[in-house]
C-alpha positions in Angstrom: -16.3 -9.1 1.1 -16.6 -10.6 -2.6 -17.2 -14.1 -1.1 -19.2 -13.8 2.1 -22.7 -14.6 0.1 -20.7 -18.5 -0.6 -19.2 -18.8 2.5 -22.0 -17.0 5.2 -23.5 -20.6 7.0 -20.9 -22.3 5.1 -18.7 -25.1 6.4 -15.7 -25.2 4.5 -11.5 -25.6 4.6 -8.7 -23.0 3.9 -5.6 -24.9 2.3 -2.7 -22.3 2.8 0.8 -22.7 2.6 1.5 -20.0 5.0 2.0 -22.0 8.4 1.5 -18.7 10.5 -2.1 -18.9 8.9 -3.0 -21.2 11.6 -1.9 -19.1 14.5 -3.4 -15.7 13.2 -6.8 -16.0 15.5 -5.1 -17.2 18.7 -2.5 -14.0 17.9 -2.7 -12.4 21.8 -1.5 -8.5 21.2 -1.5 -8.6 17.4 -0.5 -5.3 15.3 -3.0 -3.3 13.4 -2.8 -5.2 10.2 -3.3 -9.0 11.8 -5.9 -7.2 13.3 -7.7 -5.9 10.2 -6.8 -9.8 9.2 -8.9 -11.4 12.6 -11.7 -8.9 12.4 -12.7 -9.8 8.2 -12.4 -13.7 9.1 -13.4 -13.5 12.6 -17.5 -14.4 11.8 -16.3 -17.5 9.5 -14.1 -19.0 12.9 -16.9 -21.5 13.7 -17.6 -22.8 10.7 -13.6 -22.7 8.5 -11.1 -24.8 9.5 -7.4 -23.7 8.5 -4.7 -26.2 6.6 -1.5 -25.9 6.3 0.3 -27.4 2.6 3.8 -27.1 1.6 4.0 -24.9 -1.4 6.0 -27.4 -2.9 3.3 -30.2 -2.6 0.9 -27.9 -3.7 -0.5 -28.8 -7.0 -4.0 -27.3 -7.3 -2.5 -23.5 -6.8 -2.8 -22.1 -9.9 -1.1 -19.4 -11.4 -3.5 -16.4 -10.6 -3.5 -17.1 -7.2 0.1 -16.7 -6.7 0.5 -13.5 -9.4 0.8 -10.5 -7.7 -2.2 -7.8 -8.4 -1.8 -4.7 -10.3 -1.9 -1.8 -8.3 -4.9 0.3 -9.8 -7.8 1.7 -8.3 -9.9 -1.2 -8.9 -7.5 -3.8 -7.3 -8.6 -4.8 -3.8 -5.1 -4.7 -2.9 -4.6 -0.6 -3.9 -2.2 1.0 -2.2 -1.9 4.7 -3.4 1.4 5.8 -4.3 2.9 9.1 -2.7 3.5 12.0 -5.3 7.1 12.7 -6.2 8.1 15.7 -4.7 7.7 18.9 -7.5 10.9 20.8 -7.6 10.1 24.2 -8.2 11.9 25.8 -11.8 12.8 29.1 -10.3 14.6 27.6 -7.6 17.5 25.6 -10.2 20.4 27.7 -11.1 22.3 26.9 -14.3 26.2 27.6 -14.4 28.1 27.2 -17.1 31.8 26.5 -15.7 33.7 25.8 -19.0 36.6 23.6 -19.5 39.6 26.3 -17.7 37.9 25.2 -14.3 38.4 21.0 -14.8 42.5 22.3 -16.0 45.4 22.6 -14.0 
């Protein structure tokens, strides 16, 4: 993690305005991704203590943190993008019907 050499033995807040925040470690039978979520923050439980703040009361969110991430290699949030499917050339037939086939 990009921040675990500021928060290791850190005490510290997380001011979210996603209620569910609160409830993600006491999650019982959680799906693989809220558990991919408790396992990263589960060795900063003891020492963070979770907040919740409206969004619309929230002042000191600034714009970065709220723009979604580019989706390059790079980006922590990369999520590869499944080829289009490649239509073989040989397999498209060409037909020239002409005009007598749209008449009556």
């Amino acid at each position: 993690m990009k921040l675990h050499y500021y928060l290791d033995c850190s005490v510290f807040e997380v001011i979210n305005d996603c209620n569910s925040m609160k409830s993600l470690l006491n999650i019982k039978t959680p799906n693989r991704h809220i558990l991919r979520w408790q396992i990263s923050i589960q060795e900063y439980r003891c020492n963070m203590t979770i907040f919740h703040k409206s969004g619309k009361i929230n002042k000191n969110a600034d714009e970065l943190s709220i723009w979604a991430l580019a989706n390059t290699p790079d980006s922590p949030a990369y999520v590869p993008l499944e080829a289009e499917p490649q239509i073989p050339i040989e397999g498209i037939n060409i037909t020239d019907i002409g005009t007598e086939f749209f008449v009556r």
